[in-house]
mmCIF entry with sequence, helices, sheets and N, C-alpha, C, O atoms, coordinates in Angstrom:
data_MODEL
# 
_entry.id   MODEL 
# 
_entity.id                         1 
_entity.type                       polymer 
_entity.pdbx_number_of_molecules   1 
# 
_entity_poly.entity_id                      1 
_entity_poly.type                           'polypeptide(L)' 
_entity_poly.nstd_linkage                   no 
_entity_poly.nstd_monomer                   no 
_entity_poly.pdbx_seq_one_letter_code       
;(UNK)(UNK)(UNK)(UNK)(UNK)(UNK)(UNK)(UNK)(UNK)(UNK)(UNK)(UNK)(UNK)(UNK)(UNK)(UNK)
(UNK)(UNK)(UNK)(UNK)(UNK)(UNK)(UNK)(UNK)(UNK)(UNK)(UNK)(UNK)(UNK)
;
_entity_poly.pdbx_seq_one_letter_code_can   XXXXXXXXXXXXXXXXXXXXXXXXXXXXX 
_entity_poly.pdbx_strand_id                 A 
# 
loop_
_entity_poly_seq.entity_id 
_entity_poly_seq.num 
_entity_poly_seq.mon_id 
_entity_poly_seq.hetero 
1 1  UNK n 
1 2  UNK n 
1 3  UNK n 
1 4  UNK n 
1 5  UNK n 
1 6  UNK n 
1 7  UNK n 
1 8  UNK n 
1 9  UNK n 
1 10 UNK n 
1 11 UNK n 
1 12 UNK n 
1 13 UNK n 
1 14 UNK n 
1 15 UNK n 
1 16 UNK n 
1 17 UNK n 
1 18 UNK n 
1 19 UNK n 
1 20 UNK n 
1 21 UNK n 
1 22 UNK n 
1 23 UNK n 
1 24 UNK n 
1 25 UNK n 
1 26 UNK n 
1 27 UNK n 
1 28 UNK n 
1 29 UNK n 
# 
_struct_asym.id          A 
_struct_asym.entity_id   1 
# 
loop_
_struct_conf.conf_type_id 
_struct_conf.id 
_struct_conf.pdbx_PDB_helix_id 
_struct_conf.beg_label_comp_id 
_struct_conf.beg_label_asym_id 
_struct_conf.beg_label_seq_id 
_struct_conf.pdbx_beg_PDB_ins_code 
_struct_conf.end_label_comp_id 
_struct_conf.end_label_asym_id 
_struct_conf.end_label_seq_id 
_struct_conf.pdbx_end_PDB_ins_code 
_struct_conf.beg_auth_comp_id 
_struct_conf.beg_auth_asym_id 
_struct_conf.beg_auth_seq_id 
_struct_conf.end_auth_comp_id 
_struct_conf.end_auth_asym_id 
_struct_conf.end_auth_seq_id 
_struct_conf.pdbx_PDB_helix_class 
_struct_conf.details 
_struct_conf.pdbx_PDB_helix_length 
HELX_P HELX_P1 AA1 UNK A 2  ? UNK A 13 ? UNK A 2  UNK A 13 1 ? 12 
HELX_P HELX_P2 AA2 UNK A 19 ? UNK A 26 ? UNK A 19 UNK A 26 1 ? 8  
# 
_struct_conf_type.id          HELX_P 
_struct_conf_type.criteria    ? 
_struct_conf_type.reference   ? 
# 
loop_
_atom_site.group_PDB 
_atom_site.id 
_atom_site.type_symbol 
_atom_site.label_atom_id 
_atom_site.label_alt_id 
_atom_site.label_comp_id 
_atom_site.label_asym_id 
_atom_site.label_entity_id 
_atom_site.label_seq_id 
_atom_site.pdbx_PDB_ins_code 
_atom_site.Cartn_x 
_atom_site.Cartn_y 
_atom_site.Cartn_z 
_atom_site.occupancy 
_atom_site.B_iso_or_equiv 
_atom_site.pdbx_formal_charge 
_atom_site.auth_seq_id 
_atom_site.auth_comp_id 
_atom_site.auth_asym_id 
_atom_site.auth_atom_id 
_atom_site.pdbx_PDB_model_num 
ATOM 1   N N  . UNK A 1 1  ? -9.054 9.072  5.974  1.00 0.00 ? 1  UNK A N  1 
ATOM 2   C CA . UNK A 1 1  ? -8.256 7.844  5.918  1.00 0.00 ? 1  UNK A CA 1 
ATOM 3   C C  . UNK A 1 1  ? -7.878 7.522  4.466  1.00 0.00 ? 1  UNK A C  1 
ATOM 4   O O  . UNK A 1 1  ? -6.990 6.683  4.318  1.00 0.00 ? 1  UNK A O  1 
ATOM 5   N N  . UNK A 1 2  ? -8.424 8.069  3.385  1.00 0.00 ? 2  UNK A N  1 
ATOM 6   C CA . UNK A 1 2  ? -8.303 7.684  1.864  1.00 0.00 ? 2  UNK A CA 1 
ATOM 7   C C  . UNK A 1 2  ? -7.343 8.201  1.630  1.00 0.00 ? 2  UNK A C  1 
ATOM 8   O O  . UNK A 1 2  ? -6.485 7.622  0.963  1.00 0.00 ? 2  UNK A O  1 
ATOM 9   N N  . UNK A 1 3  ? -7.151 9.539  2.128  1.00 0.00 ? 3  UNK A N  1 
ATOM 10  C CA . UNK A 1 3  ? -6.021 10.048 1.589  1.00 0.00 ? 3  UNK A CA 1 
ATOM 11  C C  . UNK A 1 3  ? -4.506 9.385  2.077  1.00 0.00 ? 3  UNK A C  1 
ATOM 12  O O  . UNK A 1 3  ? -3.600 9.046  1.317  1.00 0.00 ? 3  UNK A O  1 
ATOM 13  N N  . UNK A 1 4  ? -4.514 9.294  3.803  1.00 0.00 ? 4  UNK A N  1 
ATOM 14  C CA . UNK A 1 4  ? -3.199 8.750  4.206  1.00 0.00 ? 4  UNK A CA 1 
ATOM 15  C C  . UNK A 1 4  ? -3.252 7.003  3.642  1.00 0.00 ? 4  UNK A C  1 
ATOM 16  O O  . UNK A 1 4  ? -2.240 6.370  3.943  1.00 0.00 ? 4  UNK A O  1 
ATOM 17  N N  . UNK A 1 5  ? -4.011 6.459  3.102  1.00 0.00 ? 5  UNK A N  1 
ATOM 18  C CA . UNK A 1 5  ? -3.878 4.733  2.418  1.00 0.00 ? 5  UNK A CA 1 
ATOM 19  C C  . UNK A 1 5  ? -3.385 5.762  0.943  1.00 0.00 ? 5  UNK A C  1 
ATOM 20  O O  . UNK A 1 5  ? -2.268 5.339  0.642  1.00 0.00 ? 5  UNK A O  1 
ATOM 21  N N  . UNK A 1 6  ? -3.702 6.686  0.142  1.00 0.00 ? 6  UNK A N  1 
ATOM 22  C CA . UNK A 1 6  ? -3.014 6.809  -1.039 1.00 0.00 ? 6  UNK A CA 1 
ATOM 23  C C  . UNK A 1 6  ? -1.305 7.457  -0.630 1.00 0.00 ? 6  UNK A C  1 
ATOM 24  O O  . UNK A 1 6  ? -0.312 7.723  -1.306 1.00 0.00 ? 6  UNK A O  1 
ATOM 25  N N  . UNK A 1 7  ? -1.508 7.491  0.246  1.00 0.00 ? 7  UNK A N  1 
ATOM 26  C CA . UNK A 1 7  ? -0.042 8.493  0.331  1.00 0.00 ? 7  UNK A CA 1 
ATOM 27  C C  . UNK A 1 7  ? 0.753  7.292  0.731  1.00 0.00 ? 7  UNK A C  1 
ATOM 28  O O  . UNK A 1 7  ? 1.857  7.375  0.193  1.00 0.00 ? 7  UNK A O  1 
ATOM 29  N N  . UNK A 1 8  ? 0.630  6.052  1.559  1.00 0.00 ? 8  UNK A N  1 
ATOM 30  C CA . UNK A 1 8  ? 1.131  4.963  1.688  1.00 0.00 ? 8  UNK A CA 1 
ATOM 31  C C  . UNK A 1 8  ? 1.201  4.024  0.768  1.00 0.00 ? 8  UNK A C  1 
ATOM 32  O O  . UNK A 1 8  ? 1.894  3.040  1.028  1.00 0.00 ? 8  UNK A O  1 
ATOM 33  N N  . UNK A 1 9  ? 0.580  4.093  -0.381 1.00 0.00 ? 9  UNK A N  1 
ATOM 34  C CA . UNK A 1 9  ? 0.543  3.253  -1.544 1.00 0.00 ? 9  UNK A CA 1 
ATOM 35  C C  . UNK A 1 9  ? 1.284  3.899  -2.446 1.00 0.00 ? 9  UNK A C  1 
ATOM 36  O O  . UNK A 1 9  ? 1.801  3.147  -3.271 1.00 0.00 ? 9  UNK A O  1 
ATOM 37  N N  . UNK A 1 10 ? 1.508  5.013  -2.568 1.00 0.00 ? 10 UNK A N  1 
ATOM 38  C CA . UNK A 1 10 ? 2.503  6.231  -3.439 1.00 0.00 ? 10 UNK A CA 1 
ATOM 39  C C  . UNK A 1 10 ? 4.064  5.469  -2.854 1.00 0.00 ? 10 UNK A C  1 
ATOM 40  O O  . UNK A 1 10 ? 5.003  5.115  -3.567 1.00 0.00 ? 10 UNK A O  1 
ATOM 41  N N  . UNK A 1 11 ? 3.959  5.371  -1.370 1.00 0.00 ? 11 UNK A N  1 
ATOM 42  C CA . UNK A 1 11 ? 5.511  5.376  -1.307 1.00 0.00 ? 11 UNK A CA 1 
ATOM 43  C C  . UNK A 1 11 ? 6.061  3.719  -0.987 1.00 0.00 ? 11 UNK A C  1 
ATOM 44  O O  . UNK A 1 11 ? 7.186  3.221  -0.950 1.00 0.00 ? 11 UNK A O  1 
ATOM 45  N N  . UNK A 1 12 ? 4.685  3.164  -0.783 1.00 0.00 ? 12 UNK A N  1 
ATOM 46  C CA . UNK A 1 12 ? 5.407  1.821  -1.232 1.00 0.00 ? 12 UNK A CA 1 
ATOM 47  C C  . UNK A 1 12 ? 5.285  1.024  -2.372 1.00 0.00 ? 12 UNK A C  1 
ATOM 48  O O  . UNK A 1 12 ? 5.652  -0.149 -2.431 1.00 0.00 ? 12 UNK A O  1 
ATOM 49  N N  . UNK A 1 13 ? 4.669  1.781  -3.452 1.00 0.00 ? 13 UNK A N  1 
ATOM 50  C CA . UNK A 1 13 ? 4.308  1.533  -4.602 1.00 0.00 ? 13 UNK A CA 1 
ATOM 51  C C  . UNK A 1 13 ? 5.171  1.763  -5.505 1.00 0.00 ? 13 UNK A C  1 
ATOM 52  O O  . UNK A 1 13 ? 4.995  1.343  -6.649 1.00 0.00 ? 13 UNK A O  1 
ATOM 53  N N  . UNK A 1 14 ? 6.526  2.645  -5.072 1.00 0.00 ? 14 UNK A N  1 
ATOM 54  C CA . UNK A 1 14 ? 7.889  2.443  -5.951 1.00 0.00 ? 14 UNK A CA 1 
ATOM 55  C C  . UNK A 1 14 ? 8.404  1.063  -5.817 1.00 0.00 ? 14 UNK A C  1 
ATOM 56  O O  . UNK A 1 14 ? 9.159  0.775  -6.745 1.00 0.00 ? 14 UNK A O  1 
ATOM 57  N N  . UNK A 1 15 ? 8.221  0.081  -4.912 1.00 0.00 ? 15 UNK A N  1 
ATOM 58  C CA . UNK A 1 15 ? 8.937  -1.031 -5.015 1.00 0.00 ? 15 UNK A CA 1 
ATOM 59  C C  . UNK A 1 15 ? 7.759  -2.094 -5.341 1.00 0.00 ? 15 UNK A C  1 
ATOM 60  O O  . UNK A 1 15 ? 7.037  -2.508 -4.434 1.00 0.00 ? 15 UNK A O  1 
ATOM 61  N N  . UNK A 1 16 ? 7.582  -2.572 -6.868 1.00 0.00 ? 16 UNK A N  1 
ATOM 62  C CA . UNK A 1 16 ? 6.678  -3.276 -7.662 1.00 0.00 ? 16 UNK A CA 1 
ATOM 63  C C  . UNK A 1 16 ? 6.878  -4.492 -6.241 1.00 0.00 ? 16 UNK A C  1 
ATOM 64  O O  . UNK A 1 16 ? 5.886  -4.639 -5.526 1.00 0.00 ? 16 UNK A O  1 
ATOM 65  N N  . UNK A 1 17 ? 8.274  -5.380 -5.871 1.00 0.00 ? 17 UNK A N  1 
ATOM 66  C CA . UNK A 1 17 ? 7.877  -6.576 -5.362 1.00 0.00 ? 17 UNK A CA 1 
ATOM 67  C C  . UNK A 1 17 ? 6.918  -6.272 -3.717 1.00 0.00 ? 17 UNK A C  1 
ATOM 68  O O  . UNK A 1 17 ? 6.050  -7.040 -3.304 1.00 0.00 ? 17 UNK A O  1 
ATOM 69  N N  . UNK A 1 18 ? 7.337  -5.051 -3.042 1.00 0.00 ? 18 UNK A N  1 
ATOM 70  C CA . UNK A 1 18 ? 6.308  -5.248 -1.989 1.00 0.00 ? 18 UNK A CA 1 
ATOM 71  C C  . UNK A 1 18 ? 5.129  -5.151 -2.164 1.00 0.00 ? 18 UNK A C  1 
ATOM 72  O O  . UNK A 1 18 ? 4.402  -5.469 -1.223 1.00 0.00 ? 18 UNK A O  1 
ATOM 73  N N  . UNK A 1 19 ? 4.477  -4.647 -3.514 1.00 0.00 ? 19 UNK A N  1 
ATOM 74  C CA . UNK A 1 19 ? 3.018  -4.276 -4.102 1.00 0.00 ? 19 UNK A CA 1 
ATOM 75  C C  . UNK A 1 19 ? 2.163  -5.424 -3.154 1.00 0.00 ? 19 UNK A C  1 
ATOM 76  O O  . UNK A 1 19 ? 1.188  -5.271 -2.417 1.00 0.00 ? 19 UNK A O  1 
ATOM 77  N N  . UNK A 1 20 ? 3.102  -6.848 -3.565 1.00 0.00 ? 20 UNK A N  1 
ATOM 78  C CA . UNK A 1 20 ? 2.082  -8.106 -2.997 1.00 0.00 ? 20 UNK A CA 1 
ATOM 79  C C  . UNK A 1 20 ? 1.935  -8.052 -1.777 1.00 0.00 ? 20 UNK A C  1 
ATOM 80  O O  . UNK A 1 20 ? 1.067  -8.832 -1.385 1.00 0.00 ? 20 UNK A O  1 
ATOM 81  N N  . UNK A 1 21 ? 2.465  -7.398 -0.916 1.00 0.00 ? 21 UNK A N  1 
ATOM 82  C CA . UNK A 1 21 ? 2.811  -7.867 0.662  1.00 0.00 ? 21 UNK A CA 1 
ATOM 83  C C  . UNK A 1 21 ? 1.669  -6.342 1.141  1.00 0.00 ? 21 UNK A C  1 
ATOM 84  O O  . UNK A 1 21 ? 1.024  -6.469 2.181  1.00 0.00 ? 21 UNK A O  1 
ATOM 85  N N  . UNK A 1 22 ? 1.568  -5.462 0.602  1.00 0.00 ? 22 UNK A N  1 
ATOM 86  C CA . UNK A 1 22 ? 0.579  -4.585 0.656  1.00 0.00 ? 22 UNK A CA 1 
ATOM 87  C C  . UNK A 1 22 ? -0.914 -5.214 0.644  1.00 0.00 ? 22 UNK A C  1 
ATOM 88  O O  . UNK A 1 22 ? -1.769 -5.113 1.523  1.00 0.00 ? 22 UNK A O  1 
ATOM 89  N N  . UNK A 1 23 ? -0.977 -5.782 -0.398 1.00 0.00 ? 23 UNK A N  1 
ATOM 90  C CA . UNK A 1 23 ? -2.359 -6.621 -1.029 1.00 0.00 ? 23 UNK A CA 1 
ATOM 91  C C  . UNK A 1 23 ? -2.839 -7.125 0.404  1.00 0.00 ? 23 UNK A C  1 
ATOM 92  O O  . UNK A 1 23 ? -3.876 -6.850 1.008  1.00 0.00 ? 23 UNK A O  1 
ATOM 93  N N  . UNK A 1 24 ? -1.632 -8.056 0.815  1.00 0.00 ? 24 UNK A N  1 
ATOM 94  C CA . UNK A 1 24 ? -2.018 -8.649 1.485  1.00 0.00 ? 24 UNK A CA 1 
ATOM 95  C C  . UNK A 1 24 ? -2.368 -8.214 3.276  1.00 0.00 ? 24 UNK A C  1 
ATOM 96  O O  . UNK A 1 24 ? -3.188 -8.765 4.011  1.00 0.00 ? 24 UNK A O  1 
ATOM 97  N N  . UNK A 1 25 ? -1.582 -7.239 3.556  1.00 0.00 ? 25 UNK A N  1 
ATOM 98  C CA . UNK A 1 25 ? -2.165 -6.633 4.911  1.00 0.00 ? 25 UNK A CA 1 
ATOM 99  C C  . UNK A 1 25 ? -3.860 -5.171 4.478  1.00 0.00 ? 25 UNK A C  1 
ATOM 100 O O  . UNK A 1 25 ? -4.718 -4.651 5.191  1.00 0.00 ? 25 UNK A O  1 
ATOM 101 N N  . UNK A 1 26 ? -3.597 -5.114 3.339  1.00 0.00 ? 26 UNK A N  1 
ATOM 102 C CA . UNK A 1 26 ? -4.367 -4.147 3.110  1.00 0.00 ? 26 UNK A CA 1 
ATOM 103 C C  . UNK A 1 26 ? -5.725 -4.176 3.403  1.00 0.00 ? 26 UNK A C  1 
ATOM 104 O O  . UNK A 1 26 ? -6.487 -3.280 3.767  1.00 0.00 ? 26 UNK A O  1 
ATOM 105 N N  . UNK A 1 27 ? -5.867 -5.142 3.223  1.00 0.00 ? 27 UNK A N  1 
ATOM 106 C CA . UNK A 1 27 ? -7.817 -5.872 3.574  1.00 0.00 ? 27 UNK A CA 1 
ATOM 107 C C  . UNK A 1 27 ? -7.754 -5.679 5.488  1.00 0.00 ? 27 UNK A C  1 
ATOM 108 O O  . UNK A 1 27 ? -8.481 -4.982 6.195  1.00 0.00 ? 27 UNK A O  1 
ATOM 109 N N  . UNK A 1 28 ? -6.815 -6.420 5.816  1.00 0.00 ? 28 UNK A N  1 
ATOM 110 C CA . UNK A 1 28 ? -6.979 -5.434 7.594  1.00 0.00 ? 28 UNK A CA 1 
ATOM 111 C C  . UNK A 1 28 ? -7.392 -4.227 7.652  1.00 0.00 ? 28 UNK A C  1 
ATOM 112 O O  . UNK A 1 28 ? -8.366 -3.932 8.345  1.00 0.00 ? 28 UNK A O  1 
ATOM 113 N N  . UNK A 1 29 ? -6.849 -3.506 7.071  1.00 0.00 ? 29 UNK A N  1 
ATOM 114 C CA . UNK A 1 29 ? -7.166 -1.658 7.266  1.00 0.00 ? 29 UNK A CA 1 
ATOM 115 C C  . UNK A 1 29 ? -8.373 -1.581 7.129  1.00 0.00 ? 29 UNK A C  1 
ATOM 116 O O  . UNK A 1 29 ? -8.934 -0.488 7.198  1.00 0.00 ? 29 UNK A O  1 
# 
């Protein structure tokens, strides 16, 4: 699972403003 959460943070991690909206569902996972 570490790897597919880095591979999802790689590709939504080009867009700095969704960074926050990540933060925030990320604690669910």
């Amino acid at each position: 699972m570490k790897n597919i959460k880095r591979l999802i943070v790689r590709l939504i991690g080009r867009k700095k403003k969704e960074q926050k909206k990540v933060f925030e569902w990320w604690d669910l996972i």
